[in-house]
Every structure is written in structure tokens, then in C-alpha cells.
C-alpha positions as CSV (number, residue, x, y, z in Angstrom):
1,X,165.5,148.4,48.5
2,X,163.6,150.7,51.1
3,X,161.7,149.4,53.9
4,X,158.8,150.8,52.1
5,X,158.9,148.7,49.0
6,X,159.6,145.5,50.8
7,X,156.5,145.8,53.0
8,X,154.3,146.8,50.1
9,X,156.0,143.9,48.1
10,X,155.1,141.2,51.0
11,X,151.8,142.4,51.2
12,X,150.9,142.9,47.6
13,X,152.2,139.4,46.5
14,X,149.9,137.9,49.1
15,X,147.6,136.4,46.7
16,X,148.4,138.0,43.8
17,X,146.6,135.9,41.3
18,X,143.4,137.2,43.2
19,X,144.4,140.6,42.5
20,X,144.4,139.7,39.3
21,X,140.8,138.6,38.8
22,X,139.4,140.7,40.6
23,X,141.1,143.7,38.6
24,X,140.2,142.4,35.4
25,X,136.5,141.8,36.0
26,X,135.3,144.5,37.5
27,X,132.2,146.7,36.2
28,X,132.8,149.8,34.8
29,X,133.4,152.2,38.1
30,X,132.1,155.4,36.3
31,X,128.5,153.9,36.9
32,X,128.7,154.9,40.7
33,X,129.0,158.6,41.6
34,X,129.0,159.6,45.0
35,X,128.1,163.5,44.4
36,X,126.8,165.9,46.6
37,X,126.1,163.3,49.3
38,X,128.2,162.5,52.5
39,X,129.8,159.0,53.5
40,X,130.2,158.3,57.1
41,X,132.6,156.2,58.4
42,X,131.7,154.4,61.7
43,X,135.6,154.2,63.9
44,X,134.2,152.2,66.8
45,X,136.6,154.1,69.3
46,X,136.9,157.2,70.7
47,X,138.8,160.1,69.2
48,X,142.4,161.1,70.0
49,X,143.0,156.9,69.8
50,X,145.2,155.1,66.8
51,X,142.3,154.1,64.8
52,X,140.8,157.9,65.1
53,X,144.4,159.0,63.9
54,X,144.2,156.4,61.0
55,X,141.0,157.4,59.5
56,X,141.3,160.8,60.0
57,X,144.2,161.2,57.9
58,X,142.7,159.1,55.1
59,X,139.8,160.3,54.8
60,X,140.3,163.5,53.0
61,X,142.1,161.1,50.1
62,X,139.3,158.7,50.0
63,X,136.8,161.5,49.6
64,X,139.4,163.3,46.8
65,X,139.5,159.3,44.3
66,X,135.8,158.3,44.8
67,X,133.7,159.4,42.1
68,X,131.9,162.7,42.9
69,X,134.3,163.5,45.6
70,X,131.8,163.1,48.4
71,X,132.5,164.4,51.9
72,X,133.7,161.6,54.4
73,X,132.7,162.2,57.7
74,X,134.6,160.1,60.6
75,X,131.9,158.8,62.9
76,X,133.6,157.9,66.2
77,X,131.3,154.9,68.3
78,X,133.0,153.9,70.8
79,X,132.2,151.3,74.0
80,X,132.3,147.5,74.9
81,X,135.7,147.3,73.4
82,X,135.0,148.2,70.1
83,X,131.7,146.0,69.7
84,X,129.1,148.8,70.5
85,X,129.9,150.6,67.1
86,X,131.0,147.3,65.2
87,X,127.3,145.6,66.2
88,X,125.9,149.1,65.0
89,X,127.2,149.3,61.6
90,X,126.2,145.3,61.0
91,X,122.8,146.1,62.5
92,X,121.9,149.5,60.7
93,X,124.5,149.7,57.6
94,X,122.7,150.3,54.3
95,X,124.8,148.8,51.2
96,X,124.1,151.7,48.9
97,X,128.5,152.4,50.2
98,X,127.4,155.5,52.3
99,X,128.2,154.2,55.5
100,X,131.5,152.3,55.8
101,X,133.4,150.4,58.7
102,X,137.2,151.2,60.0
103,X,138.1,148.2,62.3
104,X,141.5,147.0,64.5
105,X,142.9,144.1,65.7
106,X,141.0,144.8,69.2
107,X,137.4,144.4,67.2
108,X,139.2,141.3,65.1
109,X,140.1,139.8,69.1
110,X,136.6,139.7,70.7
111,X,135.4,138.2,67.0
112,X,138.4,135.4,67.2
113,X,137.5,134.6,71.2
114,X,133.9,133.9,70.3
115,X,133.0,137.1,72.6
116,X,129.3,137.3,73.0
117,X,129.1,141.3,72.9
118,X,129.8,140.4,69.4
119,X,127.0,140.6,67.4
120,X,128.8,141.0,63.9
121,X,130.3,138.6,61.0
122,X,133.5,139.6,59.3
123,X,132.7,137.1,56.4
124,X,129.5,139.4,55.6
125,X,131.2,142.0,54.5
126,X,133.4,143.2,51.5
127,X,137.0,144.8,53.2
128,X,138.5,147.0,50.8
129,X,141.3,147.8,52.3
130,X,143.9,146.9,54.9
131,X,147.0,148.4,56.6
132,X,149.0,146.7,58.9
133,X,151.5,148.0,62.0
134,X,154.4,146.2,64.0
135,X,155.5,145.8,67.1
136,X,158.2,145.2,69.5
137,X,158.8,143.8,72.9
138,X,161.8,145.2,75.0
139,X,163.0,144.8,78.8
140,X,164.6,146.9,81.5
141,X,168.4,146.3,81.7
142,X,167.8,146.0,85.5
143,X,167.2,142.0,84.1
144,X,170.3,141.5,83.8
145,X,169.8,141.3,79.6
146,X,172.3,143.8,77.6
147,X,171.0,142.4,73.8
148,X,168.6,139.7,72.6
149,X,171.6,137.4,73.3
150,X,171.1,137.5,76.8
151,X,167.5,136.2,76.9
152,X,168.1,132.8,78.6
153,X,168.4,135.3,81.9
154,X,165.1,136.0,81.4
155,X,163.9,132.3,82.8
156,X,163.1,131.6,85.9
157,X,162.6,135.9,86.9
158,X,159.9,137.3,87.9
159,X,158.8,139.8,85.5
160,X,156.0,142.4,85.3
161,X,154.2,143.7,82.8
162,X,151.2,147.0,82.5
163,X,148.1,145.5,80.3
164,X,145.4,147.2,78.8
165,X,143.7,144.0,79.5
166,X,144.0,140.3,78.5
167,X,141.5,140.3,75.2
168,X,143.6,143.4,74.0
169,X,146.3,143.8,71.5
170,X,148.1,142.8,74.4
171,X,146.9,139.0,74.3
172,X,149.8,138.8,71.6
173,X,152.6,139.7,73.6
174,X,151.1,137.5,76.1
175,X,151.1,134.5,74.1
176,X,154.7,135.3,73.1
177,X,155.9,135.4,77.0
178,X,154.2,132.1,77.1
179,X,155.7,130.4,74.2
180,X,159.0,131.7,75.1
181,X,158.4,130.2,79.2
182,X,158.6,133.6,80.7
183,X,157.2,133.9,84.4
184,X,155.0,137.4,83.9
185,X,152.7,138.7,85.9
186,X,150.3,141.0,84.4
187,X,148.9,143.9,85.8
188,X,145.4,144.5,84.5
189,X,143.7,147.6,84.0
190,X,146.2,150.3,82.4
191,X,144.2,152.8,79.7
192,X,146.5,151.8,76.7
193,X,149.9,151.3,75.5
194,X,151.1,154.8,76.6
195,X,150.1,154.3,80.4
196,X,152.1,150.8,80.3
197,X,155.4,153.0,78.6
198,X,155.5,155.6,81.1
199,X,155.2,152.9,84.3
200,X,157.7,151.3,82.6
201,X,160.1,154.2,82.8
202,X,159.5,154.6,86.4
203,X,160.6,151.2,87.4
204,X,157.3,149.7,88.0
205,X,157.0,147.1,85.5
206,X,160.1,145.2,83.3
207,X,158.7,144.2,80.2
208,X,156.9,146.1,77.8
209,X,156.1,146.4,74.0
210,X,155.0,149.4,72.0
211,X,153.7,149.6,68.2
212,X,156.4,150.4,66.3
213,X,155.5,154.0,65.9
214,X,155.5,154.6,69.7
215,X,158.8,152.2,69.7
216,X,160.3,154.6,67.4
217,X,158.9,157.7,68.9
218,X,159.2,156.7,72.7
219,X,161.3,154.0,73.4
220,X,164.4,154.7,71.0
221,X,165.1,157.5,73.5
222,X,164.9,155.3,76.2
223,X,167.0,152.4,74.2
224,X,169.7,154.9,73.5
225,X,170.0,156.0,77.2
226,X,170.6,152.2,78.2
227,X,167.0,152.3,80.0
228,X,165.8,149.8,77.6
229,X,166.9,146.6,75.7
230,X,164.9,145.6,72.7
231,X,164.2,142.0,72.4
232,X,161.8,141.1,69.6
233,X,159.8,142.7,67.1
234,X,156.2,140.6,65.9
235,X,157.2,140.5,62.3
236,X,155.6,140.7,58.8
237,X,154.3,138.4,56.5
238,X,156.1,137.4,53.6
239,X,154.2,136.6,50.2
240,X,153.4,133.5,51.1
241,X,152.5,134.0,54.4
242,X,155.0,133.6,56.4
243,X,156.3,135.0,59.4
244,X,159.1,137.2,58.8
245,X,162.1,140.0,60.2
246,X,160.3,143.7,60.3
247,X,161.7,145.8,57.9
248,X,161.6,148.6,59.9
249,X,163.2,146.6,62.4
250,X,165.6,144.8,60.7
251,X,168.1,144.0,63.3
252,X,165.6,142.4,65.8
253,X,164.6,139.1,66.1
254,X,161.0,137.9,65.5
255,X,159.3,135.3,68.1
256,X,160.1,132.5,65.5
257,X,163.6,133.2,66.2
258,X,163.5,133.8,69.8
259,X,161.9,131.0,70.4
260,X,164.3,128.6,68.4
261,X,167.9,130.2,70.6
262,X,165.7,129.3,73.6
263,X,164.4,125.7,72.9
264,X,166.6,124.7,69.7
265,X,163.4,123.8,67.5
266,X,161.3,126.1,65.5
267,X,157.8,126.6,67.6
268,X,154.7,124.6,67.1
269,X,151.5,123.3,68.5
270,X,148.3,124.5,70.1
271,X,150.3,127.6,71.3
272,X,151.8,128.7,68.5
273,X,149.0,128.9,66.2
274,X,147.1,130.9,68.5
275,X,150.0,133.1,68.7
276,X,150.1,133.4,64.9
277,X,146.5,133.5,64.9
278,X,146.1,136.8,67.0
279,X,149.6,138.3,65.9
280,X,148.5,138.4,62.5
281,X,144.6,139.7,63.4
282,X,146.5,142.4,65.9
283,X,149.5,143.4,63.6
284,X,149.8,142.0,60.3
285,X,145.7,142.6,59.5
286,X,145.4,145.2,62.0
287,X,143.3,148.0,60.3
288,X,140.5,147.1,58.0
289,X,137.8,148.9,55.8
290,X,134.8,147.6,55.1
291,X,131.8,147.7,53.5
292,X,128.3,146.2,54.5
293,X,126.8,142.8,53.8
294,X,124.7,143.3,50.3
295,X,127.5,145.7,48.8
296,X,127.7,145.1,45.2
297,X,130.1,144.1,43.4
298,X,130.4,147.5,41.3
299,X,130.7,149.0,44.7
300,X,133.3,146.9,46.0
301,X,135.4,148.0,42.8
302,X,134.6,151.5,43.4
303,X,136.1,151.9,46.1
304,X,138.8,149.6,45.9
305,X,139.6,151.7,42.7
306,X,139.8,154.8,45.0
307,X,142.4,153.3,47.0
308,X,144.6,152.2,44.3
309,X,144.0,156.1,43.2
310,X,145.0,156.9,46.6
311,X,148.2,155.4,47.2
312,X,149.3,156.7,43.6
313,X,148.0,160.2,45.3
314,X,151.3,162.4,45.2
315,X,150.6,164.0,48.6
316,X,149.6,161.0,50.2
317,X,153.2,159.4,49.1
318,X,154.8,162.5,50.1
319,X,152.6,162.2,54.1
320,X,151.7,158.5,54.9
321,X,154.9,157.4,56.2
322,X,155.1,160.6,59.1
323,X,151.1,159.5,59.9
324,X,151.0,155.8,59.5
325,X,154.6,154.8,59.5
326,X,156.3,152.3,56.8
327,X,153.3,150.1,56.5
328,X,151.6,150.7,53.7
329,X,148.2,150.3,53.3
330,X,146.7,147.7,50.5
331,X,143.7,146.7,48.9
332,X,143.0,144.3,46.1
333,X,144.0,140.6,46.5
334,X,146.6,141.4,49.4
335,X,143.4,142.8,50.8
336,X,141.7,139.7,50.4
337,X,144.5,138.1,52.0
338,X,145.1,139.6,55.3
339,X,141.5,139.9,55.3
340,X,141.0,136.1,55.9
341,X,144.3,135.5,57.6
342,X,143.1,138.1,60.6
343,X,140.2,137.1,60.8
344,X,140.0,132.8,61.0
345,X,141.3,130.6,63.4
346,X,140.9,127.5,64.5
347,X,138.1,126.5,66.7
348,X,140.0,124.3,68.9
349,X,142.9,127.1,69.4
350,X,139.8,129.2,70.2
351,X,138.6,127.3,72.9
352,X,141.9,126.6,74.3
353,X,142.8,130.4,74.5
354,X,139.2,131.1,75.7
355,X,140.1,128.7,78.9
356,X,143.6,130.2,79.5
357,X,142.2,133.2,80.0
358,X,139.2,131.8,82.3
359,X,141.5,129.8,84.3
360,X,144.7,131.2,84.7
361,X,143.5,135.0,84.6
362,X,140.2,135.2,85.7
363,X,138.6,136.4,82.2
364,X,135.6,135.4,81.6
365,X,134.1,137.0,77.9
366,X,131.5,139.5,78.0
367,X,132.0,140.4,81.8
């Protein structure tokens, strides 16, 4: 079986029952058609970025399966970590399906933290589609660690790590570190992922992790030159939700497992779930579509009919997997899914992540 096939199958079976409804009553989708006009989709970052990237590449497909093959337009609004053009697209959307949303896990964060930039409601709106990434976490061999067997050697050091910030994507790896009793300090205030990779190579930090498309594309080198040691990847979800090996990784560890050779027991608590909680918002649920509260139902179906047209598209088969990587994207029930998985948590995890962050590193929402 490829890797490709088992993460569609874990994600597709994710509800599938759902999938099936939905399918079978939905309106007629020749009633919509989208001709002549121009659909804007709002990417609240800036260009060049992952999300851009993402977007970019599907929007020439999305604008080939909707009915009257309209021209989609990427819209970048960047600022406030996402929330500026988030806020915008709940405040000003029409639901007439001309203006749509792309979000990530780092608009899913601020939502889950209760952030009060955020002026938007993810249960408003109809998401239509959703494509997940990976991750992995890796050292430098100057800790003394040679494989994932050697992570007890990890206790008790002193390791540093280059963040983007605490209520980034890098609040997962964070909470990982934590669970596993790692002693990290974190230096805040690196532009993104790449900036934390390169400081790693020159000796500055020890522990990093990169989405698995950089890990593939920046670190393997670096893995294969015995500069870095590969610990743990952040997993996938299964069809029942849960947590398991990354198929593009299938080798590594996840948390789950890491955790257990260090404790003995499987992980659980407060922790944990908060872990889960953001891993699957950051990872599993990472990039959403959307459409704006008031869509219709026939509109809903429209557009998730142009997906399901879209991932049948030969030349989108024959180009996803260079541009997004083995994740593919889904729509439908496994939508639904990930939808509500990545985007609820619990409000007493909330508040207890919300006061790590205030206490232990100084970040206070909405400064």
C-alpha cells in the first residue's frame, strides 16, 4: 500500500457515515454557476509563506471543477497572526460563495487560546475542505543521542530551541518537550521554521522540528551527514481518531510512543489533551477552506463537489504530491471530521495552557 492511500484512507474513514449523508442529499449542483464572475480567496498571511504556496497551487483546479469555471483570485491579508484577515472575511464575507477563507493551524491556535484579536467563529462557517501536514522533532548528536533509543540522555540537559513564538505551530512541540520532561529553553522571536533550521545548523540551538516537507527537503541532508538525529514525528489520525505512526515517516516514533519508553505508561491528563488538542488543530486539521456563515446548503455541495472533481483531476494526481507532499487533501465527512477535531477543546485545558504560557513564559494574549 503507498503512503498515499493510507493517509487518504485514515482521513476519508473519519466519519464516513457522514460522508454518506451528506453525499446523498445534496441539491442538484447544476443550479449554481459561477460564470464570468471572480471568487476571491482571503489567505490571511503574506505571500511567499506555506499557506500562500497551498492556495496558490489549488486554485487554478478549484476554478477548472466549479461550475462556470470562474477565476479564483488569492487575496493575501496578512497581520496579528493571522486574525487581521480571518476577522475580515467573518466581518465583510457575503454568502453568495464569492469570497472564500483558507486558514492554518496558526489561525485555529489564537481561536483554541481564547485570543482576544479573535473576532471570528469557526462553528459559523461551512469548511469544505481540509489537508493536513506532519511533522518531526530531531536533535543535534552533540546530545549525546545516536537514535530515538537514546532519548533517556535527553533528561536532565539543557536544551535550546529557535521559536517563532509560543502561540505558534510551535506550541505543539512545546507541549511534547513538556510531556516528555525535557528541560528547554526557548528562544522567542525567530521569523518561522526556516530561521530556527538554519540556527540549528550553526550550533546555536539543539532541538528543532520542521514540517515534514522541510524535514524531507532540509534536514534529510543534515540527518544523513550525522548533523542530525530524528526523534519523533507528530503523527496521523487513524479512522477512528487516533493518534498514529506517519506514513511518510514510518520508522519514527510518535509522542505516544516516546512518551511510553520514557515513563512506562501511555500519556494522559491535563497535558496530554492539550497536546492532542493543538497537535491535531496544527497538523492533523492544519489547512482549512471555508465558506461564510449563511452559505447554503446547495453551495456547500457545490463546492465540495468541485473538490471531489479535483482530486479525481489527472494533473492534479500527477502534481500534488511534489507541491503539498503525501497528505492529501479531503472534503466531505472526513472534512467534517478534522473540522471539529481542530477546532474544539476543552475549556479547562484552555485555561490551563492559557496560564502556562502567562506564567512560565511571559505570554500574555493579545500583547
Amino acid at each position: 500500500m503507498t503512503v498515499k492511500s493510507l493517509t487518504r484512507r485514515g482521513a476519508l474513514g473519519l466519519f464516513a457515515a457522514a460522508s454518506a449523508t451528506l453525499t446523498l442529499g445534496a441539491p442538484a449542483q447544476a443550479q449554481v454557476d459561477f460564470s464570468g464572475r471572480t471568487i476571491e480567496w482571503i489567505i490571511p498571511f503574506g505571500t511567499g509563506g506555506g499557506s500562500d504556496t497551498w492556495a496558490r497551487f489549488n486554485a487554478p483546479f478549484l476554478s477548472r471543477h466549479l461550475p462556470g469555471n470562474p477565476t479564483v483570485v488569492v487575496v493575501n491579508e496578512p497581520g496579528g497572526g493571522s486574525t487581521r484577515g480571518t476577522n475580515l472575511f467573518a466581518q465583510r464575507a457575503r454568502p453568495d460563495g464569492l469570497t472564500i477563507l483558507g486558514t492554518s493551524g496558526s489561525t485555529q491556535f489564537p481561536y483554541l487560546l481564547g485570543d482576544p484579536r479573535v473576532r471570528y467563529e469557526y462553528q459559523d462557517w461551512s469548511v469544505v475542505m481540509v489537508g493536513p501536514t506532519g511533522g518531526v522533532a530531531y536533535v543535534s548528536p552533540s546530545t549525546g543521542v545516536e537514535s530515538i533509543e537514546d532519548v533517556a540522555k535527553l533528561q536532565g540537559q539543557r536544551l535550546v530551541y529557535a521559536s517563532q513564538g509560543a502561540t505558534s505551530l510551535d506550541l505543539v512541540p512545546m507541549l511534547a518537550f513538556r510531556l516528555l520532561g525535557f528541560d528547554v529553553n526557548y528562544v522567542f522571536g525567530f521569523g518561522g521554521r526556516g530561521d530556527g533550521r538554519l540556527a540549528f545548523e550553526r550550533g546555536e540551538v539543539n532541538i528543532d522540528y520542521q514540517t515534514s516537507s522541510a524535514f524531507i527537503n532540509n534536514v534529510t541532508p543534515l540527518v544523513e551527514e550525522g548533523k542530525a538525529v530524528p526523534l519523533m514525528s507528530w503523527g496521523v489520525l487513524d479512522a477512528d481518531g487516533v493518534m498514529q505512526r506517519d506514513p511518510t515517516f514510518p520508522d519514527l516514533p510518535i509522542l505516544e510512543e516516546v512518551y511510553e519508553m520514557v515513563h512506562g505508561e501511555a500519556p494522559s491528563g491535563p497535558m496530554y489533551d492539550a497536546y492532542r488538542a493543538f497537535n491535531i488543530a496544527g497538523f492533523a486539521a492544519q489547512k482549512m477552506v471555508a465558506l461564510p456563515e449563511g452559505a447554503s446548503d446547495e453551495l456547500v455541495e457545490t463546492y465540495r463537489q468541485a473538490w471531489r472533481d479535483v482530486f479525481n483531476d489527472p494533473e492534479y494526481l500527477e502534481t500534488f504530491e511534489a507541491a503539498l507532499g503525501s497528505y492529501e487533501q479531503v472534503t466531505d465527512g472526513a472534512a467534517d471530521a478534522l473540522f471539529q477535531a481542530g477546532t474544539t477543546i476543552d475549556p479547562e485545558v484552555r485555561a490551563m495552557v492559557v496560564d502556562m504560557l502567562a506564567t512560565e513564559y511571559n505570554v500574555r494574549l493579545g500583547e
